[in-house]
C-alpha positions in Angstrom: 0.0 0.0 0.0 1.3 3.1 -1.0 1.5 5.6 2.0 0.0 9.2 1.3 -0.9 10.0 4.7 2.3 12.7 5.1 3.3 15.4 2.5 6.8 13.8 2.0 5.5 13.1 -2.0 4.0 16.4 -2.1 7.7 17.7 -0.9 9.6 15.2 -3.6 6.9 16.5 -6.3 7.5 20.3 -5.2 11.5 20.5 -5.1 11.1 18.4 -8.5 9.1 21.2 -10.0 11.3 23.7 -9.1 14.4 22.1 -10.9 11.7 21.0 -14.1 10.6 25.1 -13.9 14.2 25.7 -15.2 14.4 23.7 -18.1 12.0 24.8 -20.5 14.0 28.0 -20.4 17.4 26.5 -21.2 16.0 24.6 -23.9 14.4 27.8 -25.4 17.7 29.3 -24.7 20.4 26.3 -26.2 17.8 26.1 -29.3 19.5 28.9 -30.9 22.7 27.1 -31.0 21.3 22.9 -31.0 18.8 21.2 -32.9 15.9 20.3 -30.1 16.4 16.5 -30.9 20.2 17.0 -30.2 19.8 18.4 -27.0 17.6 16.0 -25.4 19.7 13.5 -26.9 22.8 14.7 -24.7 20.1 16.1 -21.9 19.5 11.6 -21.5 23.1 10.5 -21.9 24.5 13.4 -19.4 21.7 12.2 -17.1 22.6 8.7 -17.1 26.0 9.4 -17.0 25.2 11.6 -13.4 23.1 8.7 -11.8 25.6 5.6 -12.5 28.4 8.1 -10.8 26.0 8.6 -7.8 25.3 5.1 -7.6 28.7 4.0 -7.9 29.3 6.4 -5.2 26.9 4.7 -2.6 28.0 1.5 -3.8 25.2 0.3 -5.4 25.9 -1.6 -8.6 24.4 -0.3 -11.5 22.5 -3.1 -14.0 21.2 -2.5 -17.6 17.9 -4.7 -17.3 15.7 -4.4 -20.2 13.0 -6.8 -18.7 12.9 -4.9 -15.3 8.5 -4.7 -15.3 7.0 -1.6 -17.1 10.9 -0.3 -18.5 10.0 -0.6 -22.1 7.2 1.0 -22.4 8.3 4.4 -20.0 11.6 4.2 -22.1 9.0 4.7 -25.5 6.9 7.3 -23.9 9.7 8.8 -22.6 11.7 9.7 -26.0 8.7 10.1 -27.8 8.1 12.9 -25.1 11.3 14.4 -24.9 11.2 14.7 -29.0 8.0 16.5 -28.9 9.0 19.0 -26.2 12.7 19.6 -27.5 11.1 20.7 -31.0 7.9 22.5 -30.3 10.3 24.5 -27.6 11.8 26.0 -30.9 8.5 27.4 -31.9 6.8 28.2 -28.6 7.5 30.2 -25.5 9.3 28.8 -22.9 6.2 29.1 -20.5 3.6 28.2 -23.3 5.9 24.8 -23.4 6.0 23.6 -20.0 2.7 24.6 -19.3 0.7 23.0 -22.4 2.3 19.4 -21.1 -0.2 20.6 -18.2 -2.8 18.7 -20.5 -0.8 15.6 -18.9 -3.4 14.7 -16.6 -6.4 14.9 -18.6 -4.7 12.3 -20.5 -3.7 10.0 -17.9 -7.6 9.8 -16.8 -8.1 8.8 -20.4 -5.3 6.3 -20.4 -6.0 5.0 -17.1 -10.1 4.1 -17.7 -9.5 2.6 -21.1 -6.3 1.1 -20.7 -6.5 0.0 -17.4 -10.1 -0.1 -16.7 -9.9 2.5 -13.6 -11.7 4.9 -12.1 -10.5 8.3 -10.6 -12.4 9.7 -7.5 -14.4 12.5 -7.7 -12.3 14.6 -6.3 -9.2 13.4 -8.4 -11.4 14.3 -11.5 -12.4 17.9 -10.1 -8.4 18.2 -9.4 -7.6 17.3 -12.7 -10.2 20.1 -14.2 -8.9 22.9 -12.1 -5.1 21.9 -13.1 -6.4 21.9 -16.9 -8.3 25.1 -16.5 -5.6 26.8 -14.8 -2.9 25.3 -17.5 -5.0 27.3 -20.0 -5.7 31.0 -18.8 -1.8 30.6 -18.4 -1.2 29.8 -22.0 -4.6 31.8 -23.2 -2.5 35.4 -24.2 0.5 33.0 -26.7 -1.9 32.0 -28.5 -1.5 33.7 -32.2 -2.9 31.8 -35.1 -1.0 32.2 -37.9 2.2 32.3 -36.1 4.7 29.9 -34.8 3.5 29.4 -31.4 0.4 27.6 -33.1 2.1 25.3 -34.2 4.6 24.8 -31.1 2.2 24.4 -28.8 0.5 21.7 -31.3 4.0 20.3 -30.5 3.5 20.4 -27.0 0.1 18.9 -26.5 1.8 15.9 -28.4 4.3 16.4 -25.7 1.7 16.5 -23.1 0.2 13.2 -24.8 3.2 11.3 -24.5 4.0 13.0 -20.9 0.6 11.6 -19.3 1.9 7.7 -21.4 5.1 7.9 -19.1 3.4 9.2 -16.2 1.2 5.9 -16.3 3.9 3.6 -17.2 6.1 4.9 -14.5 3.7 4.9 -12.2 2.5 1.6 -13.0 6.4 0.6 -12.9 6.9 0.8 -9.0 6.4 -1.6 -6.4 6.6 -2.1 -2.4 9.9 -4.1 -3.2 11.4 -1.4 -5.1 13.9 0.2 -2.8 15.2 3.6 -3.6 18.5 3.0 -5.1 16.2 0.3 -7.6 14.5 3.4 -8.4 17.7 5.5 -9.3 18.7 2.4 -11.4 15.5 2.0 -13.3 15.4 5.9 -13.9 19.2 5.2 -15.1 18.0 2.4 -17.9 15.3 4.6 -18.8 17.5 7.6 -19.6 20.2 5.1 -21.8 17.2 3.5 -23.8 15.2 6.4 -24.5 18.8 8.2 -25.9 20.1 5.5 -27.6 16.5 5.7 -29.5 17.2 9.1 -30.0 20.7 9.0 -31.1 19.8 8.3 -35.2 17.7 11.0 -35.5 20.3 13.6 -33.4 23.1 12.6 -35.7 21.5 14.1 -38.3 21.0 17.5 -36.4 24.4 17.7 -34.6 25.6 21.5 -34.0 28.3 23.3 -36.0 29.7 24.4 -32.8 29.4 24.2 -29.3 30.2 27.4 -27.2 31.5 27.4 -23.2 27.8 28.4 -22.2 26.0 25.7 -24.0 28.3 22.8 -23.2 27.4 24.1 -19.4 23.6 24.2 -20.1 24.1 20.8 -21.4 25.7 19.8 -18.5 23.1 21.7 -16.1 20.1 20.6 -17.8 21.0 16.7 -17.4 22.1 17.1 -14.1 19.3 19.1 -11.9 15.7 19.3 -14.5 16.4 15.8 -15.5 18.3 13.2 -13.4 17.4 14.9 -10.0 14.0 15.4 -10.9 13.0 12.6 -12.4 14.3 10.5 -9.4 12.5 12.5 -7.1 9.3 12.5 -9.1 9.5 8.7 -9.6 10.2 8.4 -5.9 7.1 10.5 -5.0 4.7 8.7 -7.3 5.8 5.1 -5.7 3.4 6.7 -2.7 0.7 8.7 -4.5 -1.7 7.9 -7.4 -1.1 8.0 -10.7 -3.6 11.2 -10.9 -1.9 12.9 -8.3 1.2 11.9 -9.7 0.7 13.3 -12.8 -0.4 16.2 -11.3 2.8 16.7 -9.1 4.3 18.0 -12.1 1.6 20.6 -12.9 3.4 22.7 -9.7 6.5 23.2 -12.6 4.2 26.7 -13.3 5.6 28.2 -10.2 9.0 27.7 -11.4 8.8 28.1 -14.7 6.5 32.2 -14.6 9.9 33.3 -12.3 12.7 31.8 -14.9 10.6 32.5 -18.1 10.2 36.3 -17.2 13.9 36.5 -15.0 15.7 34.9 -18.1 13.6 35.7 -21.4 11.8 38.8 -20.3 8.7 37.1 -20.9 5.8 38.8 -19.4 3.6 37.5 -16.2 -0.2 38.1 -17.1 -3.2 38.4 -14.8 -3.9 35.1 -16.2 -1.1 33.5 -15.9 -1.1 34.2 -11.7 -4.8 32.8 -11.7 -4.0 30.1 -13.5 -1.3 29.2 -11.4 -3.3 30.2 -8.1 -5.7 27.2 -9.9 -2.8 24.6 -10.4 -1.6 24.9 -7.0 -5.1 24.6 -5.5 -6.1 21.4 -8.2 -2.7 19.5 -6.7 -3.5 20.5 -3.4 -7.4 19.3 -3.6 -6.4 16.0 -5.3 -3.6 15.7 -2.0 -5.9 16.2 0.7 -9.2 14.3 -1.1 -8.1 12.4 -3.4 -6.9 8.7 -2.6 -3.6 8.7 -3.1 -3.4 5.3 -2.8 
């Protein structure tokens, strides 16, 4: 039984938002230099590379085991969602990006009742409509048809698609027995298989060069907003739902309104604050009513 009866996920799930809040803006950023395929290629690899050293560290032996339950298909949903994000972030706004993937959990209730035959709770349902309302009065004033953002965020609800698919298969992945160095190690295999799927396709984008600034990005963004967080994401959903897991990641808006309009002068609209004000109140309704088991 997964226990949900102290905030300890709802901590994980927050200090994972704050490092996934910064990395829609370094992608936007690095995009000027690196295809969005190439970056989320090295994003994976730079990742794995940081979790086998910090398991090596604690002495945990790191293993490469494809048939580990529910690997296969996280490692699918998981490319296929760091393809889609990577590429619409060329065309959308950094905030428009991160925020669009907030269509996440509206999927996994879809996923979950005709894949997997469950049903939500009421209040996990309500949660879920408050997070997706809030997710658009944020996004409502980048909206421009005719433009490119129309057809980034397209991108991104594919990337919100694919999102809610790992959110379920890695939720679905975990177990009692699972400790959580097994956790760091699955995470680990999921970050090598989804990059070596990646690696054809980034071989055909690879940059002309590579200044001092991106190669730290790189390393940044596959250290904090993508080993770190994932780990503490897929720690925190080994003790909640899968709706409230998925709905963890909705916090990212807090995060991502200070770096979006800090780093790329992108403005903070009245909508965007109510939005969020909604988002933080969906999570916070599906925490306190929901299951969570």
């Amino acid at each position: 039984m997964r226990d949900a009866s102290t905030y300890r996920p709802l901590l994980l799930g927050l200090v994972a938002a704050f490092f996934w809040g910064t990395h829609s803006t370094i992608v936007r950023f690095l995009s000027a230099d690196i295809a969005g395929i190439t970056s989320a290629t090295i994003r994976l690899y730079i990742a794995a590379l940081t979790l086998f050293i910090v398991l090596r560290i604690v002495g945990h032996r790191p293993t490469l085991d494809l048939k580990t339950k529910g690997l296969i298909p996280v490692v699918l949903a998981l490319a296929a969602n760091f393809a889609f994000f990577h590429i619409g972030l060329q065309y959308a706004s950094a905030t428009s990006a991160i925020l669009l993937e907030n269509t996440a959990p509206v999927f996994v209730l879809l996923i979950l009742a005709l894949g997997f035959r469950e049903s939500p709770t009421f209040f996990e349902v309500v949660a879920t409509l408050i997070v997706v309302v809030g997710a658009y009065l944020t996004v409502l004033s980048d909206f421009d048809l005719g433009s490119d953002f129309i057809v980034g965020d397209a991108i991104e609800v594919f990337a919100g698609l694919t999102w809610a698919a790992f959110l379920v298969a890695a939720s679905k992945s975990t177990s009692d027995d699972q400790s959580p160095l097994d956790r760091v190690n699955f995470m680990l295999v999921a970050f090598v298989g989804a990059a070596v799927l990646m690696t054809p396709f980034a071989a055909f984008a690879l940059p002309s060069e590579l200044t001092g600034l991106d190669i730290l990005l790189l390393v940044l963004l596959g250290i904090f907003p993508t080993a770190i967080a994932y780990v503490l994401w897929y720690e925190a959903a080994a003790q909640v739902s899968t709706v409230l897991a998925s709905l963890l990641f909705a916090l990212t808006v807090i995060f991502t309104f200070a770096n979006a309009a800090i780093f790329l002068d992108e403005p903070i609209t009245g909508g965007m604050i109510v939005g969020g004000i909604l988002i933080v109140g969906g999570v916070m309704l599906a925490k306190i009513k929901g299951s969570g088991s």
